[in-house]
C-alpha positions as CSV (number, residue, x, y, z in Angstrom):
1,X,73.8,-28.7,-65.0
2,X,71.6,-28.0,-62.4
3,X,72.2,-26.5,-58.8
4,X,71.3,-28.1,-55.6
5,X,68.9,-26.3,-54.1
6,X,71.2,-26.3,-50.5
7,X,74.5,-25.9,-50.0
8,X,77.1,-28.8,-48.7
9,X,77.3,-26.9,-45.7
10,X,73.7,-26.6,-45.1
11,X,73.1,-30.4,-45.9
12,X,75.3,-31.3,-43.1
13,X,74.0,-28.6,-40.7
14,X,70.0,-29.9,-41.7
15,X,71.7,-33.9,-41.4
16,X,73.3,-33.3,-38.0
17,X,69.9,-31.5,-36.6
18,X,67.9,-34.9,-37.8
19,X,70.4,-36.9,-36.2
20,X,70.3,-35.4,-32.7
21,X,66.8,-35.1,-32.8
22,X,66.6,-38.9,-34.1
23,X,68.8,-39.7,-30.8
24,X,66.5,-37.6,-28.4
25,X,63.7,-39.8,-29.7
26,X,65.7,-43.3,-29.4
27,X,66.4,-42.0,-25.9
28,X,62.5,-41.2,-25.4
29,X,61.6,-44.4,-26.6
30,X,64.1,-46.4,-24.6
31,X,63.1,-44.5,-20.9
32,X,59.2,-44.7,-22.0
33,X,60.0,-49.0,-21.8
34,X,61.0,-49.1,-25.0
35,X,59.8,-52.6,-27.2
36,X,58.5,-53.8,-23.4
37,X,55.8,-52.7,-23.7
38,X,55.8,-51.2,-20.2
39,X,52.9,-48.8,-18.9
40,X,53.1,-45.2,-19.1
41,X,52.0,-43.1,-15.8
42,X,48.6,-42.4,-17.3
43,X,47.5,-45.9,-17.5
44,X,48.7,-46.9,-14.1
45,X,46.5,-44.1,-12.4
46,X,43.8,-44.4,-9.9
47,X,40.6,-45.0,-12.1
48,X,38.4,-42.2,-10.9
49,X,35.1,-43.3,-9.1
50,X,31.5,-41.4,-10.8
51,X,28.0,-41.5,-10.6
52,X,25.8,-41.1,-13.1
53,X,22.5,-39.6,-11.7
54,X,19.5,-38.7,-13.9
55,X,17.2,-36.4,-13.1
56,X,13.4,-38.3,-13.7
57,X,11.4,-35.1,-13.8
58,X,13.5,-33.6,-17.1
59,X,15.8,-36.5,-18.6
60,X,14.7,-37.4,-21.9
61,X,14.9,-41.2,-23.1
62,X,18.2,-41.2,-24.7
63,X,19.5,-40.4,-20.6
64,X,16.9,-43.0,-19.2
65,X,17.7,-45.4,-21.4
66,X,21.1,-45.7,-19.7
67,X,19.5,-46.9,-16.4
68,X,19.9,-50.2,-15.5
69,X,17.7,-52.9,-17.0
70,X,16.0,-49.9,-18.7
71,X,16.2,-49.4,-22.8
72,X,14.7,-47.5,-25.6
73,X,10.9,-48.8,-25.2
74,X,10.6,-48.5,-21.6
75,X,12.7,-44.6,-21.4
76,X,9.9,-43.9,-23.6
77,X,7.4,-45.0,-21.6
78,X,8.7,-43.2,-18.6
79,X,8.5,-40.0,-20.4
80,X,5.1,-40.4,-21.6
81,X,3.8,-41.0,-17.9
82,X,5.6,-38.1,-17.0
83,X,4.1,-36.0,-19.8
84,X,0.2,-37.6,-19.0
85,X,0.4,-37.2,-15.6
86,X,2.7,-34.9,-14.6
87,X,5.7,-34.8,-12.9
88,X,6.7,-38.3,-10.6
89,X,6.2,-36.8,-7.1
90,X,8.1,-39.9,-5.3
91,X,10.2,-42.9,-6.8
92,X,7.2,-45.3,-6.3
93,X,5.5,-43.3,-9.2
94,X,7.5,-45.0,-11.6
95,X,5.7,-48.6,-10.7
96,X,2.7,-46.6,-12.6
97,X,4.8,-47.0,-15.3
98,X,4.0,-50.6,-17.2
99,X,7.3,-52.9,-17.5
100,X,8.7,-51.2,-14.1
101,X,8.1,-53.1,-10.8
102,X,9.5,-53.0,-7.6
103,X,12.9,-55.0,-8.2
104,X,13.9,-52.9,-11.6
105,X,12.7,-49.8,-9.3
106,X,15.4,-50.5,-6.6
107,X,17.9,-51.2,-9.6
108,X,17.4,-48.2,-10.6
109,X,17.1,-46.3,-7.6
110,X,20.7,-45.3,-6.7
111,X,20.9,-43.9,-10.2
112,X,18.0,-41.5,-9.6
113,X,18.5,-37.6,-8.4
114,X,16.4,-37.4,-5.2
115,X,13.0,-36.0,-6.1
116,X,12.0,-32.8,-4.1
117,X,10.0,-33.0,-0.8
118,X,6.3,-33.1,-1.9
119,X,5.7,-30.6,1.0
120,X,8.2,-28.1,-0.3
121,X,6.8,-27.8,-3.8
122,X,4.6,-25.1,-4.3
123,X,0.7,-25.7,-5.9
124,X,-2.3,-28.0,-5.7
């Protein structure tokens, strides 16, 4: 016949440990609203305010293409301009850009990083 691999003893000790920590997690459940369906802290916080701000001299299109009213085909023409002509010296620049006019341009506007003061930039 075979042995159990525990002894009566221990069965009772490892069924009593399972029990309490059954009850600890009945009492969990129950304080945490239980089948209510109550909210937990974490969804009733504060939602916390950001801004996302892109940088038009070095974002890429994938980072453009998050602008308002802006996609795939228009990030991309952005950073062509940018790459034939250099880098925008004032938010206007992007009306060179075909597909952007003046309303998308204040759309986007809050969303830009301000550009640096054409006097303070070294060169030609």
């Amino acid at each position: 016949m075979p042995r159990p691999l525990l002894k009566p003893t221990e069965q009772s000790t490892i069924a009593t440990v399972v029990a309490v920590l059954l009850a600890v997690a009945l009492v969990a459940w129950l304080v945490a609203g239980g089948r209510s369906g109550r909210l937990i802290e974490v969804d009733e916080a504060e939602p916390v305010p950001y801004e996302f701000l892109v940088d038009l001299n070095s974002a890429e299109w994938p980072e453009l293409a998050q602008l308002p009213e802006i996609g795939e085909i228009l990030a991309r023409r952005i950073v062509e301009t940018r790459e034939k002509n250099g880098p925008f010296r004032t938010r206007e620049d992007l009306l060179e850009v075909s597909g952007i006019g003046r309303v998308k341009l204040s759309r986007m506007s809050p969303h830009l990083l301000p550009l640096p003061d054409e006097r303070a930039v070294a060169g030609p």
